[in-house]
C-alpha positions in Angstrom: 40.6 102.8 131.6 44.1 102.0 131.3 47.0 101.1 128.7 45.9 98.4 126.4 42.1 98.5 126.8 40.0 98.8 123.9 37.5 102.0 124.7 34.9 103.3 122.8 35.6 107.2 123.7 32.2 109.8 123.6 33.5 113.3 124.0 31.8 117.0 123.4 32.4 117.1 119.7 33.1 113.3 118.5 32.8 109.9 119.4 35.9 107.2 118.8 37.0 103.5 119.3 40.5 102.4 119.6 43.3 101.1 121.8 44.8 103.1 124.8 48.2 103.3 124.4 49.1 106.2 127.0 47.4 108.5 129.7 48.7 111.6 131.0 46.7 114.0 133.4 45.6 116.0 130.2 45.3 113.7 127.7 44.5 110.4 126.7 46.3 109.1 123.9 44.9 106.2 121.4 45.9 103.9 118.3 43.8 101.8 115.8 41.3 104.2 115.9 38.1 105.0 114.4 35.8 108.0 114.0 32.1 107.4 114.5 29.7 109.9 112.9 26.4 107.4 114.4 26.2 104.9 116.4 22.5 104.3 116.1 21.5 102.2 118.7 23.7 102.3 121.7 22.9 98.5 122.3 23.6 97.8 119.1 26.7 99.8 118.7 28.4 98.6 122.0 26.6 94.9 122.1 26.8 93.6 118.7 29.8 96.0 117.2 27.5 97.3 114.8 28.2 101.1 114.0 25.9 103.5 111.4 28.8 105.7 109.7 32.5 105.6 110.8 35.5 106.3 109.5 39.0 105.0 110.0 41.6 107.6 111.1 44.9 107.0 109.2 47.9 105.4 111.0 50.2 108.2 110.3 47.9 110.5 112.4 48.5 108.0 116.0 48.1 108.2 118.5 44.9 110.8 118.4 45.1 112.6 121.4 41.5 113.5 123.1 41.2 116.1 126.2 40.3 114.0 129.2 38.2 117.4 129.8 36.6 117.1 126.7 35.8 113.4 127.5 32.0 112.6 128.7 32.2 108.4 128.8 34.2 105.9 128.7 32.6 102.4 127.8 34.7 99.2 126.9 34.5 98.3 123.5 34.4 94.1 123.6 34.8 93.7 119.9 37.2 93.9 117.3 38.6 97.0 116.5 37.1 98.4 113.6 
């Protein structure tokens, strides 16, 4: 993971997709992003871009700022940013 990559983030409590825009040793900061409440099927979600229930998080609340010790995965998100 590094600056500019689209991620699709899964940590203890939620699950988001955006851009990376900075990393610290604490935190990992990102834009465009999206909450997702399901993903249904994780082949689905990360294959086709096709999410169950999301929800866009404002622009006036980036960069969200996730833990890195909440942070459980890290996939690449190859699609659009929803």
């Amino acid at each position: 993971m590094k600056k500019g990559d689209k991620v699709f983030v899964e940590s203890v409590t939620y699950h988001h997709i955006g851009r990376v825009v900075k990393i610290t040793t604490s935190y990992v900061f990102l834009d465009q992003v999206t909450r997702v409440y399901r993903s249904g099927a994780l082949s689905a979600c990360l294959g086709k871009g096709q999410i169950e229930q999301k929800e866009a998080i404002p622009a006036s609340c980036w960069p969200l700022r996730i833990s890195r010790g909440s942070i459980t995965h890290v996939m690449t998100w190859p699609h659009e940013l929803p």
